[in-house]
N, C-alpha and C positions, 0 to 999 in steps of 0.2 A: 291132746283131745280136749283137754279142760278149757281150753279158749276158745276152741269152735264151740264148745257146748256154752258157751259163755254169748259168746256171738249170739247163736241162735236163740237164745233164751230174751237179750235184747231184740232182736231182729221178730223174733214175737210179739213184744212189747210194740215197739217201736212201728214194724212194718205192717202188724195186723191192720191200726187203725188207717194207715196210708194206705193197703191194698183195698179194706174194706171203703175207703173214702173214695177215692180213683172208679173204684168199682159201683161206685153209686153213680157217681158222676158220668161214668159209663156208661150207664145203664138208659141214665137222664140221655146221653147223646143219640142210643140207640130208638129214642123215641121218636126221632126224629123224623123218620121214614113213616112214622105211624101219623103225623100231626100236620106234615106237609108232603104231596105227592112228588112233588117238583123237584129234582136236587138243586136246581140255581135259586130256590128258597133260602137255603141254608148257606151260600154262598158266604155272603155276607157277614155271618157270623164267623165262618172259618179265619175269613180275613181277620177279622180282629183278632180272635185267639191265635191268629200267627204272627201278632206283631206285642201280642202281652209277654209270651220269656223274653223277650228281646230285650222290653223296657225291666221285667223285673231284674237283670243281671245288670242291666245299669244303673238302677234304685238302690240293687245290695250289694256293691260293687265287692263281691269274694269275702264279706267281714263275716259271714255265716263261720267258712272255713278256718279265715283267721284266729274266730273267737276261740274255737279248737284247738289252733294250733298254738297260740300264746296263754292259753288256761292251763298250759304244762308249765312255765317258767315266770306266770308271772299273777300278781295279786287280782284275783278275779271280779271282785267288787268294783275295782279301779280299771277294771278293761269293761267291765260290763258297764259302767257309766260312761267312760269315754267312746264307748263305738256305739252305743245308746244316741247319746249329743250332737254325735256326727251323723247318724244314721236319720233321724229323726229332723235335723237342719237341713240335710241334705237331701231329702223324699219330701218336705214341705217346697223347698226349691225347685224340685227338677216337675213337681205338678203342675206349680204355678208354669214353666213353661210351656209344660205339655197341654197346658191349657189353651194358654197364648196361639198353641201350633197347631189347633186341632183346624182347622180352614184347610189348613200345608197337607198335613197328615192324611183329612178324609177325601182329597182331591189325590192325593199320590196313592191310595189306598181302593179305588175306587168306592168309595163310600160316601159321595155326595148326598146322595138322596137321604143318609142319615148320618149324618152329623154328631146328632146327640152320641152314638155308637161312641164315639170317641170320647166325648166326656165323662160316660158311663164305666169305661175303660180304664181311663186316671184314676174316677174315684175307687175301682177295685185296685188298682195298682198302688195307691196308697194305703189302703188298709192290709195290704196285702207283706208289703214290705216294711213297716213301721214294727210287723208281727215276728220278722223274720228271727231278728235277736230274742226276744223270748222264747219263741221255740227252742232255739239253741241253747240256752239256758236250761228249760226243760231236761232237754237230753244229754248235756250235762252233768246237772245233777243227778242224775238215774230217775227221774219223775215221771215216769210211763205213762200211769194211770192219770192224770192231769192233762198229760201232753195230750193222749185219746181221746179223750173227751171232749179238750177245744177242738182237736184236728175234726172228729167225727158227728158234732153238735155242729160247726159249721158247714158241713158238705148237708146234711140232713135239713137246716133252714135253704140251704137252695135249693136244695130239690122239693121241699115242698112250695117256695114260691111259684116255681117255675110250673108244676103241677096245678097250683092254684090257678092258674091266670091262663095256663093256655090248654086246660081240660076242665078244669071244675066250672070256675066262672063264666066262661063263654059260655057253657051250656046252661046255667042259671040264667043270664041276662037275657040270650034269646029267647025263653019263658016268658021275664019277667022284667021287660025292657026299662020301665020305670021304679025297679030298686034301688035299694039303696047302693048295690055292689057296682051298676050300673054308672054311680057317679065319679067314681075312681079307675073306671076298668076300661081299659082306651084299644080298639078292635086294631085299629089304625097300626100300635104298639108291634103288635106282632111277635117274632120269633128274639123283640126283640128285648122281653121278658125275662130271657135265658141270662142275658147279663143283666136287670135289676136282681132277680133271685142272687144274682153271682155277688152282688154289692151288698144284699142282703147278709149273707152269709158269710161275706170277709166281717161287716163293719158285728157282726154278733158274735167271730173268732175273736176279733178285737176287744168288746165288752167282754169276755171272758177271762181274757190275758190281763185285767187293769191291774190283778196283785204283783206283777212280775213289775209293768213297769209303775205301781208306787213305792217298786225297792230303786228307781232309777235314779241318781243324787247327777245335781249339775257339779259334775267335777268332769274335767277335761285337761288329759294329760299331753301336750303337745310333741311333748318327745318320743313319748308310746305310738302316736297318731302316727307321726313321720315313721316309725319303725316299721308301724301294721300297717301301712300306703304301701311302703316299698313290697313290702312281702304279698301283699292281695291286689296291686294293680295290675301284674300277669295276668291274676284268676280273672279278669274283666275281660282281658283280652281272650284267655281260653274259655269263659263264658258264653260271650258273642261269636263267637267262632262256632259252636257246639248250638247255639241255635240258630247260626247262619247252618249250619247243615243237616238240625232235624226240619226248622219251619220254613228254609228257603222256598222250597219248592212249592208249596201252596201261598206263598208271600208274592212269587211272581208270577204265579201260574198263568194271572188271565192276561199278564201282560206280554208272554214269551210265545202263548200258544197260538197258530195262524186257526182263530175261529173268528166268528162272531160275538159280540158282547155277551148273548144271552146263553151262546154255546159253552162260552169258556166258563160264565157261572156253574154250570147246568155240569161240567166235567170237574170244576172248582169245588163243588157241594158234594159228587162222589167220590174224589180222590181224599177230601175231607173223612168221607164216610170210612171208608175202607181203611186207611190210615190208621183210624181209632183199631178195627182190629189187629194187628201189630205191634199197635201199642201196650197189647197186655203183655207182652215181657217184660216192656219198657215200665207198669206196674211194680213188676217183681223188683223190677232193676234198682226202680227209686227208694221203694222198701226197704231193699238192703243197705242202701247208700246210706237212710236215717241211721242205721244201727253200728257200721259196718266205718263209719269216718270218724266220728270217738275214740270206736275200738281200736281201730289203726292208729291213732293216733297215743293211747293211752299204752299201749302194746309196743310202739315203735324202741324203747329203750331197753329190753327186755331179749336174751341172749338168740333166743328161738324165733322169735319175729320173723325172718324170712320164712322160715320153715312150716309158720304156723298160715301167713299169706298163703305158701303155695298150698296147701291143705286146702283154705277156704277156696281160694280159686280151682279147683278141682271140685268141691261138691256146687260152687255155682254154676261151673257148667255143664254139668250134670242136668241142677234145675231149670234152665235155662232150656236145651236140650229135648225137658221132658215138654216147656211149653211150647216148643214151637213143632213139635211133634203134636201137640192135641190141639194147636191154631190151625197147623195145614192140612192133618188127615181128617179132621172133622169140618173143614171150609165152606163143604155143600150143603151145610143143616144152615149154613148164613143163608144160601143162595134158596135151600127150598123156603125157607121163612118169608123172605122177601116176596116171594112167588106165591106164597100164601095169603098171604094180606097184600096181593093185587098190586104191588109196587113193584114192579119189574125194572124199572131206571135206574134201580138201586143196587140191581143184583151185578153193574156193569165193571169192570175193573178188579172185580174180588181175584184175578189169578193173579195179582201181582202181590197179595199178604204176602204169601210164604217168601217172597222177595224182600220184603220189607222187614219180614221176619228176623230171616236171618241175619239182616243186615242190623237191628237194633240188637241182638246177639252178640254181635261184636263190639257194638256200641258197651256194654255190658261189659265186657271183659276191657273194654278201651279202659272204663272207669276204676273195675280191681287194679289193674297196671299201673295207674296213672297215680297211685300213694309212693312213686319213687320220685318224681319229681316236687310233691308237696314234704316229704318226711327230710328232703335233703336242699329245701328253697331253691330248686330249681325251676319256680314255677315257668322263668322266662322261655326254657327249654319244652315244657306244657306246651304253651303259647304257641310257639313256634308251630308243634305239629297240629295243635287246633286250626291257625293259617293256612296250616299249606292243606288241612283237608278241605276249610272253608273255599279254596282255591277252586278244587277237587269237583267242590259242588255245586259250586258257582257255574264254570266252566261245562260241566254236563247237562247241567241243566238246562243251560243257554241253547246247548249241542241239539239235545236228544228229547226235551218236550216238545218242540216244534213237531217233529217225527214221529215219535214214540208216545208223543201226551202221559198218560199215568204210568207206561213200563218205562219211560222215561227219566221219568224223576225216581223211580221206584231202583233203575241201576247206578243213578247220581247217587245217591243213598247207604247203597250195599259200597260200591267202588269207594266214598268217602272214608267210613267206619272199618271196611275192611285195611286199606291204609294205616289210619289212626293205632286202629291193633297190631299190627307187624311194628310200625316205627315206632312206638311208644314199649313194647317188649325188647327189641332192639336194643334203645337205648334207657331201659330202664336197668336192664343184665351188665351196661355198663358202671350207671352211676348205683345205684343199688340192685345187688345180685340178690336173686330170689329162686329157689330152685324147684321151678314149676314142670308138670309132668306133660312136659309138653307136648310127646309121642302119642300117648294117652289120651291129650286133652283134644288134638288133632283128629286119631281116630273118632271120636265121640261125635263130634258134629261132620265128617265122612259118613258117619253110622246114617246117622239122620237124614242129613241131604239123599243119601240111595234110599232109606228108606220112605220118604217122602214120594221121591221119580217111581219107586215101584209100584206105591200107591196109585199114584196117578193112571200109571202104566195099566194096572188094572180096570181103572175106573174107565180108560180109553174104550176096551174090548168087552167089560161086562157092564152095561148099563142100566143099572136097578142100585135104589137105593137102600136096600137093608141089605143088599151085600155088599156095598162099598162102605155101610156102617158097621159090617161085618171085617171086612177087610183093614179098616184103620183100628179097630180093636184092638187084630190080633197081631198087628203091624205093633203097635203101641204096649199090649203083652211082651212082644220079644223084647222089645229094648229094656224092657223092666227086666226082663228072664237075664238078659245079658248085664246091665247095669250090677244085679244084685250078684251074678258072678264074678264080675271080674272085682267088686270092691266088696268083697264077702268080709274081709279083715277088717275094714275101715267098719259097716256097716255095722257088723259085731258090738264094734265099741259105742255105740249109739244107746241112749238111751230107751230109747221103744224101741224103733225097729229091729235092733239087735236083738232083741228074745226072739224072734222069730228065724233067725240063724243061728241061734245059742241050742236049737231044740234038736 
């Protein structure tokens, strides 16, 4: 239990400031409905944020995880400088193309009418990736309180720019048309604010981080290079794979769907919406991952390793579990909000979260799995099943957005990740056995799913809303009443909750 409790003491450190940042940033997106009626407003920016992971796993091509993985055997100064050299030569290169291609890009992207979008883009992609190895270093050396403060100082500069410009200042200028604020503040600009704040905010993470890289010495080991190529060009390919099948589906949306231009935005800007909520497990998920790929990794030579994984992977799905139980029983406090502040457009597509839900759930657990193929360089083997999901969602998407528009992409999604998790436990029990409670872990999200359809079930035949707030309560009581019995042993040994079983 000493290593979970280890884990979660980093995973504190570490994921506070990533849930707390994510969740600002959330918060920022949730404005959106408030600032613009229309969803095919927003369209436009979804695009681009569907085509920004794609370029950042090309920018960082897997040396995040390398630097982990080769800070066990080999002199850390001399990898931090050489993947530094590389990292930094190779993000000034691939901008200058991305420059070059933004013409290609904003005409393949539908994004003519704004061009700039794309320049705006590069510039956050390169500050964005140039940061990457310091972070890594960060956490690393156990430097928590450092790492939160860049991570949380810059989410906080973009959300105030973004604030600034598309609530504060507009309503000063219409006042006071011949300000001074007036002379920099462009109406024209629009929603498209959201990525200057965003540029704001990488390039002030960046100011942050300059002690890290003036530890950075031009030394460049070639042979090291060629060793951490071989071993992190998989992760490029399991990379891209992994966001050809979270951002596929809004990447081609308006291209696949039989609408009209202004309809597919208008379905583009809410399937964007709705999306985000789902994404708070996918939160939790990245949280862990800061804390949780160190530890695996620092942990990997050590007798109890497997036994201590399957442990962690039991209380994440648990966690996991309890969010997507308070995403889907509480859905219609999205839906009466919306209805509240008179934007109805918005409230369309929300039955497909709990779909999306579950389906980053498994995403989740893809990820815990997925330290048998890095702890044993099999990353080609990764690779592999990242492809054949990218297949997965390729293929259905093509299928079933024509058809199904947002429950479309929304079963591309679930069918992907749920794949990803069976093949990658599969063959994880081959090349590293790990003795997870699988019966167990099984049941647990069975629990959930019936407990979700009952909900619903209810919500069908009793229609009022402080008893369907009533109902997911006490839906979301029981699984805690049952959670806490069936891991009463485990729970025990925790350090809080455990007095509360100790009594």
């Amino acid at each position: 239990m000493s290593g979970i409790k280890k884990l979660a003491g980093q995973t504190l450190w570490y994921g506070v400031p990533t849930i707390a940042s994510r969740f600002l940033g959330y918060l920022m997106n949730l404005t959106l409905p408030l600032i613009f009626a229309q969803p095919s407003k927003t369209a436009d920016l979804t695009q681009v944020y569907a085509i920004i992971p794609f370029l950042n796993v090309l920018f960082t091509y897997g040396l995040e995880t390398a630097y982990f993985r080769f800070s066990q055997d080999q002199d850390r100064q001399k990898l931090y400088n050489t993947l530094s050299v590389s990292l930094i030569g190779s993000t000034v290169f691939f901008t200058v193309l991305l420059l070059l291609s933004r013409g290609t890009i904003a005409r393949w992207a539908n994004l003519e009418q704004h061009p700039e979008y794309i320049t705006w883009m590069a510039v956050i992609i390169f500050f964005d990736a140039i940061s990457t190895l310091a972070f890594a270093r960060l956490r690393q050396e156990n430097r928590p309180k450092r790492y939160a403060f860049a991570r949380m100082a810059g989410v906080v500069m973009n959300v105030l720019v973004v604030l600034l410009f598309l609530a504060v200042i507009p309503r000063y200028v219409k006042n006071h048309a011949d300000s001074f604020l007036g002379t920099f503040y462009n109406k024209e600009t629009g929603i498209g604010y959201y990525l200057i704040g965003n540029i704001c905010g990488s390039v002030f993470t960046f100011l942050l981080l300059r002690k890290e890289f003036t530890r950075i010495r031009f030394q460049f080991d070639a042979a090291l290079w060629k060793k951490i190529m071989h071993y992190s060009y998989p992760l490029v390919i399991v990379g891209m794979g992994g966001m050809v099948n979270d951002m596929l589906s809004r990447l081609i949306y308006q291209h696949v769907v039989d609408l009209p231009v202004e309809a597919a935005k208008h379905e583009l800007g809410i399937f964007g919406n709705i999306f985000r909520l789902a994404v708070l497990i996918t939160i939790m998920i990245q949280a862990f991952r800061m804390a949780a790929e160190p530890f695996f990794f620092n942990r990997s030579k050590e007798e109890d390793a497997p036994r201590t994984y399957a442990r962690i992977m039991k209380f994440f799905v648990i966690a996991t579990c309890f969010m997507f139980l308070f995403i889907s029983l509480y859905i219609d406090v999205f839906r009466w909000f919306f209805i509240a502040i008179r934007k109805p457009a918005w409230v369309e597509g929300l039955y497909v979260v709990p779909l999306l839900a579950l389906g980053n759930i498994f995403l989740g657990i893809y990820y815990n799995l997925s330290i048998w193929y890095k702890l044993t360089s099999q990353n080609m083997l990764g690779a592999g099943i990242t492809i054949a999901g990218a297949v997965i969602t390729i293929v259905l998407n093509i299928l079933l957005i024509p058809k199904l528009h947002y429950l479309g992409a929304a079963i591309a999604t679930f069918c992907c990740y749920l794949f990803m998790m069976i093949t990658s436990y599969l063959l994880g029990q081959k090349y590293y056995p790990v003795p997870y409670a699988r019966k167990k872990l099984i049941a647990y999200l069975v629990l959930v799913v019936l407990i979700f359809l009952a909900h619903r079930g209810f919500v069908y035949f009793v229609e009022n809303h402080w008893a369907s707030l009533a109902a997911a309560t006490a839906l979301l009581g029981f699984f805690t009443w049952f959670v806490g019995k069936i891991e009463r042993k485990e729970l025990e040994k925790l350090p809080i909750v455990g007095k509360m079983y100790r009594r």
